[in-house]
Every structure is written in C-alpha cells, then in structure tokens.
C-alpha positions as CSV (number, residue, x, y, z in Angstrom):
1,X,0.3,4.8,-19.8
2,X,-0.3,5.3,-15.6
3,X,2.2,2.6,-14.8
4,X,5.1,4.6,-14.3
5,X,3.1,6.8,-12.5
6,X,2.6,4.7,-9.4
7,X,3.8,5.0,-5.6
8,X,6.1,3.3,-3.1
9,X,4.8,2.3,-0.2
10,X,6.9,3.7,2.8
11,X,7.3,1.4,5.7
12,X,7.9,2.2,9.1
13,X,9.5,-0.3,11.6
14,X,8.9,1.3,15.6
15,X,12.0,0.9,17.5
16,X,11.2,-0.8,20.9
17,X,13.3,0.7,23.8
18,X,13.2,-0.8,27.1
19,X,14.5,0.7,30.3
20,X,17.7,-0.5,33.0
21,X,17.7,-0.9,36.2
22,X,20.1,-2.1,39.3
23,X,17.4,-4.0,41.0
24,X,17.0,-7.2,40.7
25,X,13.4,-8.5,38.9
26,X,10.6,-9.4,41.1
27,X,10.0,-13.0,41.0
28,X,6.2,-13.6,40.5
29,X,4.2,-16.3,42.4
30,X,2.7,-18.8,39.8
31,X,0.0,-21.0,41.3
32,X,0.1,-24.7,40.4
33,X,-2.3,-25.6,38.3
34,X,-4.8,-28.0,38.8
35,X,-6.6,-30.6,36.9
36,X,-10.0,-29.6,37.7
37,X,-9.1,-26.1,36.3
38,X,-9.1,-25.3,32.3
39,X,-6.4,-23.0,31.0
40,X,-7.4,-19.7,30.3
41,X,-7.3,-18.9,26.5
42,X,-6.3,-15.0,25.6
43,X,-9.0,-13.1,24.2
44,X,-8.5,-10.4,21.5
45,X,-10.9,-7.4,22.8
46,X,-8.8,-4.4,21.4
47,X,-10.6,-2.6,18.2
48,X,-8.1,-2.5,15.4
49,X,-6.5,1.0,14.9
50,X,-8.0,2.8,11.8
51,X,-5.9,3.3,8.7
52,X,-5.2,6.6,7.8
53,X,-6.0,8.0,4.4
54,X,-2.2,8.4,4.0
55,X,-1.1,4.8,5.2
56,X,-4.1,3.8,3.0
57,X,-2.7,5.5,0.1
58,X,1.1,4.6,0.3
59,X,-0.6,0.5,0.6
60,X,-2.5,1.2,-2.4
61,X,0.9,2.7,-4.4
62,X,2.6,-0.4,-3.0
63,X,0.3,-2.9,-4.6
64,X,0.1,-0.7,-8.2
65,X,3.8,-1.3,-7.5
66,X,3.5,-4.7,-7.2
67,X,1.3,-4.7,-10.2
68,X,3.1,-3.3,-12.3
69,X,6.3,-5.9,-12.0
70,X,4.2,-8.8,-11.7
71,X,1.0,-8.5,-13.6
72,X,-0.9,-9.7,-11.1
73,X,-3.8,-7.3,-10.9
74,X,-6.2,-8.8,-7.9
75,X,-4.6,-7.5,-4.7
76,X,-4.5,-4.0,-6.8
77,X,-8.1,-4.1,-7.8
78,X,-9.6,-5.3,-4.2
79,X,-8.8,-2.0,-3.0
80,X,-10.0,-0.1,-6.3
81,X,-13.3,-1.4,-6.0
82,X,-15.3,1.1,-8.4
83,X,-12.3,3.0,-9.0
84,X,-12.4,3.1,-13.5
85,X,-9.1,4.9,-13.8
86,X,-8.3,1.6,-11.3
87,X,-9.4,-0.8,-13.6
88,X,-8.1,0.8,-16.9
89,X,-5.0,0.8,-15.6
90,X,-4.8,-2.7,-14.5
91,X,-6.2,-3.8,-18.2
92,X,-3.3,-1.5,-19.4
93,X,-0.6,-3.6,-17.2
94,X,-2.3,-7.3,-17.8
95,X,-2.0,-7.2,-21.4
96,X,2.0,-6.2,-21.2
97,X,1.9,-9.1,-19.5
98,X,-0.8,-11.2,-21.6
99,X,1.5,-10.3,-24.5
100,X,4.5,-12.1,-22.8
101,X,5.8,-8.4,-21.8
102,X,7.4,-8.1,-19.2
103,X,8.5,-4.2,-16.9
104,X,11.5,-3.4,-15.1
105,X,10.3,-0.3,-12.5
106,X,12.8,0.3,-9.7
107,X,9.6,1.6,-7.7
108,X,8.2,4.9,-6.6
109,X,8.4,7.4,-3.1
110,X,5.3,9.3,-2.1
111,X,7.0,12.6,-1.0
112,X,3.9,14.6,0.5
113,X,0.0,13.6,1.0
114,X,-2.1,16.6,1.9
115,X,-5.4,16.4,2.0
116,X,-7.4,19.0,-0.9
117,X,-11.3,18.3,0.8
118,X,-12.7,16.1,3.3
119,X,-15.8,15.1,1.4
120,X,-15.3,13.1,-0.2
121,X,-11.7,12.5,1.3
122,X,-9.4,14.0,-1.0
123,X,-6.0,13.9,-1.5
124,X,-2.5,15.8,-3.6
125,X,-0.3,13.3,-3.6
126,X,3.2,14.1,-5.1
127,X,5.2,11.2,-6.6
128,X,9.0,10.6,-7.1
129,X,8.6,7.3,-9.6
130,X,12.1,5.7,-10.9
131,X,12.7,4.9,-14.8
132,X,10.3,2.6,-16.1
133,X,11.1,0.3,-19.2
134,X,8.1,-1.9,-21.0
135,X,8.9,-4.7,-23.3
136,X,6.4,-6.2,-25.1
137,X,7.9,-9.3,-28.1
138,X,7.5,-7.7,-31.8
139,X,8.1,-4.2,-30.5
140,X,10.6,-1.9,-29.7
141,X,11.2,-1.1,-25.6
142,X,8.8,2.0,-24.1
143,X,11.1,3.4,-21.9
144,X,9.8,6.5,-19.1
145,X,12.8,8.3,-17.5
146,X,12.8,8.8,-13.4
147,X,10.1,11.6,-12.8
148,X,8.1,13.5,-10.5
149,X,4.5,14.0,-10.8
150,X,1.4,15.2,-8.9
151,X,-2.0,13.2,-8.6
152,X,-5.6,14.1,-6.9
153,X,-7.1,10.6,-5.2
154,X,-9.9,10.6,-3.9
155,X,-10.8,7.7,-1.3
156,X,-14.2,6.2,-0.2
157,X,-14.2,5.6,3.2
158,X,-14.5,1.3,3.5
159,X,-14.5,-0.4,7.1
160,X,-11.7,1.2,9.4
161,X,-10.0,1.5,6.0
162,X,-10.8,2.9,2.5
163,X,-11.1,2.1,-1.1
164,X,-9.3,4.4,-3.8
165,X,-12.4,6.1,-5.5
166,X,-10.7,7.8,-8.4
167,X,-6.9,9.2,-9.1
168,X,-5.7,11.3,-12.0
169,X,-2.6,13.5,-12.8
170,X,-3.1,16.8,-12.1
C-alpha cells in the first residue's frame, strides 16, 4: 500500500527586513479629492510566478498527506489528473475510510528532488515518511515503521503549474 509512502510538503515563510534611518519620513502631498473625480481602483497586471516542478511536487506530497488522514481524495486527484498509480492509490485510501478505518501518519519530509530528464519532466524524489498505522473494524492494525524511500514522478506540464503524470518506487 502507497500511503505510507507519501511526502510532506515543506513550507517556506520569507522574512521581510526593512531598513533604519535617522531622518525623519517625508511627508507626501495628498490632493483633496473631488466629487467629480472617481476613485482609482488597483489593477492586478503582474503575471503569476510559475511553480516549480519541485514546489509542485512537495504541494502534491502535501495533499496525498492530507489524503491519507482524511480520506478525502478530491484536492489529491485534481492534480493527478491521468495519473493511474494516482487514482489507485486514492481507491486504496477511500475504502480504509469507506470501511469506517481510520490512519494515524505523523507526515512525510522530501529530502532531495533532482531532476532524472526533462522530457517529459522527470523527477528522483527521496522521501523520509514517519510510522504509519491503518485500522480498519474486523481486522487487526497494518502498522509501517518510519522509512526512507526513493520515487521517479514524472510531471505533465499544466498552466504555469503541472499535473503529476505517473510516480513509482524505485
């Protein structure tokens, strides 16, 4: 079963710093508005930033994560589109759940993404996942001890973005 074999998703927080100074702040000139003028409204024109195939892949781990704790399969499966070790895997985690299962899974750390071929976008992804324990009423507990483990993804580019294409343990 692939659900202990899934990744965290690694978030970043940027630290904002912001300079000192002895001078005292300009004050800026505000014109009074008028009536006969409308209020400008802010426009968006900035082009999102693409993901990367690695922020792309460490999202994906988090919502297989999420999946596999929850049963909920959709936001895990919106960004497997086509992806049949995907959808196996998500059958394989609803029905612990359909059962009245339930999984305790302390998460997983990606601890390298490098890419194997660019085309199609390839990926060895190396995977620190914690203990994993399945129950499932009218049998006995599955449980998968802490492990490492090494997986091939390959990703279809999608939109600024990507889908996950196909994953196995290699």
């Amino acid at each position: 079963m692939h659900v202990r074999r899934t990744l965290a998703l690694a978030l970043a927080v940027p630290a904002l710093l912001a300079g000192c100074s002895d001078d005292p702040e300009p004050t800026p000139k505000i014109p009074e508005p008028t009536s006969s003028s409308p209020t400008p409204t802010p426009t968006v024109s900035e082009t999102p930033e693409a993901e990367s195939p690695e922020d792309f892949i460490r999202r994906w781990q988090a919502a297989a994560d999420e999946m596999a704790v929850t049963g909920r399969t959709s936001d895990f499966m919106r960004i497997s589109k086509g992806c049949q070790a995907c959808a196996t895997y998500a059958k394989q985690v609803s029905e612990v759940f359909e059962d009245g299962g339930k999984v305790a899974f302390g998460g997983s750390e990606v601890l390298a993404v490098k890419e194997d071929t660019d085309s199609p976008p390839t990926f060895v992804v190396d995977v620190r996942a914690a203990k994993l324990r399945i129950e499932v009423p009218g049998n006995e507990p599955r449980v998968f001890p802490a492990a490492t483990q090494r997986y091939r993804m390959i990703l279809k580019p999608e939109a600024g973005s990507y889908m996950m294409a196909n994953y196995s343990v290699i």
